[in-house]
C-alpha positions, 0 to 999 in steps of 0.5 A: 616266586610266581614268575619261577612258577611260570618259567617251570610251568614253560621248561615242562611244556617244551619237555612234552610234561602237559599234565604236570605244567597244566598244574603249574598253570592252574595254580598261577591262573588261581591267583591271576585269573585275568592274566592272558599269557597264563591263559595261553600257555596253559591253552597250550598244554591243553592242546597237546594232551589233546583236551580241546573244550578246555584249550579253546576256552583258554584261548577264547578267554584270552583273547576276550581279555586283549581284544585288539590284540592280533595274536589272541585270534590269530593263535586261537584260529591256529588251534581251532584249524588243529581241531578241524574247527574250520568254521571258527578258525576262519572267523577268527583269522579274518578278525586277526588279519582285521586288526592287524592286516601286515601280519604275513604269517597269519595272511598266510595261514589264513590262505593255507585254511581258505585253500582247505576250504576250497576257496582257491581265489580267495587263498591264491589272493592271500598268499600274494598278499603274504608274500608281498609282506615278506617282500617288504621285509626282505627289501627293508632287510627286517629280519623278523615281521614287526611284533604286535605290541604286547598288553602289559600289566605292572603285576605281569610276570614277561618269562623268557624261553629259549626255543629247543632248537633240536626239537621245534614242533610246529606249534613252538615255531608258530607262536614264536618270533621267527629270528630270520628271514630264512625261518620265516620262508621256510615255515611258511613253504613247509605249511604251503607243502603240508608240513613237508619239508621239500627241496626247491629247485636249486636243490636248497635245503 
């Protein structure tokens, strides 16, 4: 039953339903306070109607929760850059890239906030580093950057959402699995052109 919940709670955040998914989500997090993933996806929500105590403290709870876990920070860092936290995203990100230094995504997100910041060394460094990790996995013809083992717990319900491939936000692509090596270029040259998509020199889309 608690697992239908979730995946309810999930059909309605892709639908844009924030207020009504957050329902869902505060009843399971009632019952499963300590869960993380709970935590995140109602973070989310939280995001979206632009609630930002709320959603940053989901994420900070989380990722206290799974503290050698990667994502806690590196997700938590992307919703505090949304918020202009440039400060506090930074802090988390180098704690995210700390734990788990092959992640090119986060590399480069790291990169795009230096580079905001005006530290151009600094990010120029770190989109060298992200794009020598995308390099290796180009060249070991790995379609997709190796997943961060996720924390798991026997009670722990592990829903599945399909990505609306008709309607992706940046932040739906962000917290996913990129399923290619084109998706994984092309998110991280959309970011790098200020969420623009451009044509690159051969006129590819």
């Amino acid at each position: 039953m608690e697992n239908k919940k979730w995946q309810r709670a999930l059909e309605l955040q892709k639908n844009h339903q924030h207020e009504d998914a957050i329902k869902l989500f505060n009843a399971l997090i009632n019952k499963k306070s300590k869960n993380p993933d709970l935590l995140h996806d109602r973070g989310v929500s939280y995001f979206h109607i632009k609630k930002q105590k709320e959603s940053i403290a989901d994420f900070e709870l989380a990722a206290k929760l799974q503290p050698e876990y990667a994502y806690r920070y590196s997700s938590m860092a992307f919703i505090k850059a949304a918020f202009k936290l440039n400060k506090e995203a930074l802090r988390d990100y180098q704690k995210a890239v700390e734990i788990d230094p092959t992640d090119a995504v986060t590399q480069n997100n790291l990169g795009l906030l230096e580079e905001q910041m005006g530290w151009q060394k600094e990010s120029q460094d770190r989109f060298k580093i992200a794009d020598e990790l995308a390099g290796i996995l180009k060249d070991s013809d790995i379609s997709s950057p190796p997943p961060i083992e996720k924390v798991e717990t026997k009670s722990q319900p592990q829903p599945q959402s399909e990505p609306d491939q008709s309607n992706k936000s940046l932040l739906s692509v962000a917290f996913g699995i990129f399923k290619s090596k084109k998706e994984f270029k092309e998110f991280t040259q959309f970011l790098r052109n200020g969420f623009t998509f451009k044509k690159n020199k051969n006129n590819e889309p």
